[in-house]
C-alpha positions in Angstrom: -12.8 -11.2 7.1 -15.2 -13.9 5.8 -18.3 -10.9 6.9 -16.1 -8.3 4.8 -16.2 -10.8 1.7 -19.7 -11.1 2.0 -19.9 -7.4 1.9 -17.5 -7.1 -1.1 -19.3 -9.9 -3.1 -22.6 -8.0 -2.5 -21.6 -4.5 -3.3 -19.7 -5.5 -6.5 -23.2 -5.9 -8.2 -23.6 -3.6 -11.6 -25.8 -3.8 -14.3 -23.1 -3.6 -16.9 -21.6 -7.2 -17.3 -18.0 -5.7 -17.7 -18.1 -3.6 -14.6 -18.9 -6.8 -12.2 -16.6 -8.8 -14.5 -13.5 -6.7 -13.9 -14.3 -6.2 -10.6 -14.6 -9.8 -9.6 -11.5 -10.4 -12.0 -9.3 -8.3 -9.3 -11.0 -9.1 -6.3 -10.8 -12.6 -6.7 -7.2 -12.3 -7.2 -7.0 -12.4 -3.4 -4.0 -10.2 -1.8 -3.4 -9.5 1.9 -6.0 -7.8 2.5 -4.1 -5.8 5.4 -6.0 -2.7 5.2 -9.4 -4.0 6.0 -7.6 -6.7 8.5 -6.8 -3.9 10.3 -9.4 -1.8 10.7 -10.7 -4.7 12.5 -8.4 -5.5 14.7 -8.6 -1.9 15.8 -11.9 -2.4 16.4 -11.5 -5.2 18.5 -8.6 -4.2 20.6 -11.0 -1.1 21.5 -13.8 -3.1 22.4 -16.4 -1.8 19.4 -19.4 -4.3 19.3 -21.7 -2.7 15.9 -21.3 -3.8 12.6 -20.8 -0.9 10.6 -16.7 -2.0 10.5 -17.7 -4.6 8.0 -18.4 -2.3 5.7 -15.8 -0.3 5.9 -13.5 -2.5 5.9 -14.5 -3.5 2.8 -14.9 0.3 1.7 -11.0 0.8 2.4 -10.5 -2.6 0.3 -12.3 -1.1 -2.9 -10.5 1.9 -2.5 -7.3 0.2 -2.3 -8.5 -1.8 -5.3 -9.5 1.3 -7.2 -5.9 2.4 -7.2 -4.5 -0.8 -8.1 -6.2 -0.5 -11.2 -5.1 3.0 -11.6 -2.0 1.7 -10.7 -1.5 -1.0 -13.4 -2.6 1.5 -16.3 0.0 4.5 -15.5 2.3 2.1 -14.9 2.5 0.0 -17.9 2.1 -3.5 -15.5 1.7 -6.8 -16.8 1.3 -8.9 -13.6 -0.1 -8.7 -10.3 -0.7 -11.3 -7.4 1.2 -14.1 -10.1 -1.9 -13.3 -12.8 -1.9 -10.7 -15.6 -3.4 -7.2 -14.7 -6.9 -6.1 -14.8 -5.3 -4.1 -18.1 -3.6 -6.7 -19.4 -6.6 -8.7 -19.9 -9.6 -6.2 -20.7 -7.5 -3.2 -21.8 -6.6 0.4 -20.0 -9.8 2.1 -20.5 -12.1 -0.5 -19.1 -9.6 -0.8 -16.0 -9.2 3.1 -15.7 -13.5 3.2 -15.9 -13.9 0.3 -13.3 -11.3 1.6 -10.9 -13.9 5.2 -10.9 -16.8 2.9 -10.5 -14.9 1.0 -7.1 -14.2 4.4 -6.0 -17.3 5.7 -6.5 -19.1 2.6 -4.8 -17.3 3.3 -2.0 -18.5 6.3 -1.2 -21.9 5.3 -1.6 -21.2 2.4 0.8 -19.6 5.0 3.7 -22.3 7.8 3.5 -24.0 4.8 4.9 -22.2 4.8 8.3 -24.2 8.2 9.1 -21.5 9.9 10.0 -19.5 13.0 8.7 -16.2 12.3 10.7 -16.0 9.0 8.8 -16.6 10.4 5.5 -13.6 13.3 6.1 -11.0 10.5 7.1 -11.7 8.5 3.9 -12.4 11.6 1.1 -9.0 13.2 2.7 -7.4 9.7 2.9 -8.1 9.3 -1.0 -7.5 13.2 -1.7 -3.8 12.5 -0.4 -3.7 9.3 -2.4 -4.3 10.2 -5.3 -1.5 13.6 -4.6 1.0 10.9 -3.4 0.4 9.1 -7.2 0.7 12.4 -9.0 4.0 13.0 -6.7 5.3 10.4 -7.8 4.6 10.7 -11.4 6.6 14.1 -11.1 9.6 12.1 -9.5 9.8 9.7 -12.2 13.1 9.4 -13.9 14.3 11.9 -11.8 17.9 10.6 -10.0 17.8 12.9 -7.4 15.2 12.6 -4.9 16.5 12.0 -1.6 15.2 9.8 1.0 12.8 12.1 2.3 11.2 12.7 -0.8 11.3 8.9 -1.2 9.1 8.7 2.4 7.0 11.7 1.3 5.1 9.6 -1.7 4.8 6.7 0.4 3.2 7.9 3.5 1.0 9.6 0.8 0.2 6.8 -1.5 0.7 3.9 0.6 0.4 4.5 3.9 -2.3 6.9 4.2 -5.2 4.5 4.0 -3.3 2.0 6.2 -3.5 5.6 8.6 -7.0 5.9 7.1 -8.0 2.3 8.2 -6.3 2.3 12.1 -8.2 5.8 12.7 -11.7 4.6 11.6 -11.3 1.6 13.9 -10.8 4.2 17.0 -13.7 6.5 15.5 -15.8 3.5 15.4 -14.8 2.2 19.4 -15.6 6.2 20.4 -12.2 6.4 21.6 -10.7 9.8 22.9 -8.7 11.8 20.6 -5.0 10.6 22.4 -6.2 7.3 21.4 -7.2 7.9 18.1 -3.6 9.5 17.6 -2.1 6.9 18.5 -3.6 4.2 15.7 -3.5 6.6 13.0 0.2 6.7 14.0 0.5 2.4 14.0 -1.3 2.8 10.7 0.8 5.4 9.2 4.1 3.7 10.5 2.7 -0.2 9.4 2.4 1.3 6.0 5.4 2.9 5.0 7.1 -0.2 6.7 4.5 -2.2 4.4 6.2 -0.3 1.3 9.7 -0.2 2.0 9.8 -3.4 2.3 8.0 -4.0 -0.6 10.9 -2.1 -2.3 13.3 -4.4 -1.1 12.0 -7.5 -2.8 12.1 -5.8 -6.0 15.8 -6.5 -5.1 15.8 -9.5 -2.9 12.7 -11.3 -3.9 11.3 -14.1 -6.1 9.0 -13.2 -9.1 7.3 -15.9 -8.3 7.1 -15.2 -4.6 6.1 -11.6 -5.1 3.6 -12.0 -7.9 5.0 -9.9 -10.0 8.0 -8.7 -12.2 11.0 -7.8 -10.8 12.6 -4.7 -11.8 9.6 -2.6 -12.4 10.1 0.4 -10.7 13.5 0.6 -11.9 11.6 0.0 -15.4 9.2 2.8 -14.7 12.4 4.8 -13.3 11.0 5.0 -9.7 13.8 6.4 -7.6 13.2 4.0 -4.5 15.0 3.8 -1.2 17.3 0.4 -2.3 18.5 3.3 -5.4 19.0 6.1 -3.1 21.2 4.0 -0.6 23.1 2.0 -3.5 23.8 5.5 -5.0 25.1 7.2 -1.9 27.3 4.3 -0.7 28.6 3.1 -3.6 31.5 4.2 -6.1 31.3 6.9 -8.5 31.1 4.3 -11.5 28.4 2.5 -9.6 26.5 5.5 -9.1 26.8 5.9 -12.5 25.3 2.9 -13.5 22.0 3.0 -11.3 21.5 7.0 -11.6 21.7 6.0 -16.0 19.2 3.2 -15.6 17.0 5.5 -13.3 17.0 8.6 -15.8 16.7 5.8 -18.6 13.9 3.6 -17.1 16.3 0.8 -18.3 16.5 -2.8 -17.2 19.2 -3.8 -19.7 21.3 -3.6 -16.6 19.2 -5.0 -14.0 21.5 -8.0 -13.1 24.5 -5.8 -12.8 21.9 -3.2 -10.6 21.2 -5.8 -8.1 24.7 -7.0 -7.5 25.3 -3.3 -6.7 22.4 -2.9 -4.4 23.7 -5.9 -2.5 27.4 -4.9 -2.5 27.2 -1.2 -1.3 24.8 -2.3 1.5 21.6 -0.6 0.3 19.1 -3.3 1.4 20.4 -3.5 5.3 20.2 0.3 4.7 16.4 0.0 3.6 15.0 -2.6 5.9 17.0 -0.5 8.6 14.3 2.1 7.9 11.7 -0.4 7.7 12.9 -1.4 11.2 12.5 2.1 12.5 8.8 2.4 11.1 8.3 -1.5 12.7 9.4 0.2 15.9 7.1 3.3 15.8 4.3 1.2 15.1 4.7 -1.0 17.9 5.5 1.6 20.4 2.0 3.4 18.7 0.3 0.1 19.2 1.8 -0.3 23.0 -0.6 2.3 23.8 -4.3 0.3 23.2 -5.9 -1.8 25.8 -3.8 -4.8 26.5 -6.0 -7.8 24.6 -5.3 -10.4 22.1 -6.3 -8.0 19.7 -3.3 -5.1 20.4 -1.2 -7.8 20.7 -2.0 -9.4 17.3 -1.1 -5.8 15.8 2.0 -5.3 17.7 3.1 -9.1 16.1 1.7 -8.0 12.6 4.7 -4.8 12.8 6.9 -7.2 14.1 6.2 -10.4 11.7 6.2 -7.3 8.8 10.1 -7.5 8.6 10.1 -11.3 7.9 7.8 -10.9 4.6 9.4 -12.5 1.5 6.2 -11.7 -0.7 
């Protein structure tokens, strides 16, 4: 990870002061940096020895960063990793501009790996992204969706470059196709675990453990698992109450909100699913070489379920 700083640090170079300073700005904000961790773990639980999965590993972090800044804009947010956003501080357009230059760095940075499988993994990876964010744009406000629906703009905007990440870590190694399956799957299933549980600490979680404001998405009328449960198992007046502040994008009720999510059940509901994707990913992982690295991923899907930020 310390080789995939290096990389970022380097590649974050622009001759327009504002680009390198926004870029830096969010960087430097730290996060888990998950995605890029792993890619390579993959890597080393299939034995690749190169060096070309230090830059992509930080080529899946700018990416991820690119969207965060998106993100932050379309979403009207005010803080991120316990710091005002990128848009809070310098404005939307200069955060909307930068987050095209990250992408478009990044694709400079793969073409570099020489090889076209690696470019169609990440160009589809952020094709689907940036579907999954228009997705859920349509589904804002909208009471309705279902739980599938829910899972369909996740695997799309979230879990797809986890997905993205696993799979170049077997294309890297050379692995046979079964085995490349098989990580795309732990990736795909890591990250929709990753984001449902996410959506549970918008419920369950500190603001100053998370990093950022609770009630957000129910703010930006996101329709997100917790809801969906809390709407189904609750009573009719309860129902009520969260499908209003959905439609609404209202927080005036948020206290009242969380007490129902709690009551009806929702969250056990919720991190039941992200218990089912934990599962999938382990079984997915199960399948590598047996090394400290597979086992380091299985623990990541276990550990996942334990995360309070």
């Amino acid at each position: 990870m310390q080789e995939v700083d290096k990389v970022i640090g380097r590649r974050l170079t622009s001759s327009v002061p504002l680009v390198a300073q926004i870029s830096q700005y969010i960087i430097a904000a730290g996060g888990k940096r998950l995605r890029p961790a792993l890619l390579l773990m993959v890597c080393g639980a299939l034995g690749y020895r190169g060096t070309h999965h230090f830059s992509l590993a930080a080529v899946v972090e700018l990416i991820h960063t690119a969207t965060l800044l998106h993100d932050d804009v379309v979403d009207a947010s005010t803080l991120r990793r316990g710091r005002p956003t990128a848009n809070e501080t310098f404005g939307n357009p200069a955060s909307v501009l930068v987050g095209d230059f990250l992408h478009t760095r990044s694709f400079q940075m793969m073409v570099e790996a020489g090889s076209m499988r690696i470019m169609e993994i990440l160009s589809e990876a952020t094709n689907v992204i940036a579907e999954g964010e228009v997705l859920q744009l349509m589904n804002m406000h909208d009471a309705s969706l279902d739980e599938a629906g829910y899972l369909k703009v996740i695997r799309s905007k979230t879990a797809k470059l986890f997905e993205a990440s696993a799979r170049l870590g077997a294309v890297l190694a050379d692995s046979p196709p079964a085995m490349e399956a098989a990580c795309a799957t732990y990736g795909q299933a890591l990250g929709t675990a990753f984001q449902i549980i996410d959506d549970v600490l918008d419920y369950d979680g500190d603001a100053t453990e998370m990093g950022k404001n609770l009630g957000d998405d129910l703010r930006e009328g996101k329709s997100t698992l917790p809801l969906i449960a809390a709407m189904q198992r609750g009573t009719p007046s309860q129902a009520l109450v969260v499908r209003q502040a959905i439609e609404q994008g209202s927080t005036e009720r948020l206290s009242e909100i969380v007490a129902i999510v709690r009551e009806t059940g929702a969250l056990e509901v919720t991190r039941s699913a992200a218990h089912e994707e934990a599962r999938r990913a382990i079984s997915a992982a199960k399948q590598l070489p047996p090394n400290p690295y597979s086992t380091g991923l299985i623990e990541l899907a276990a550990q996942l379920l334990e995360r309070r930020n």
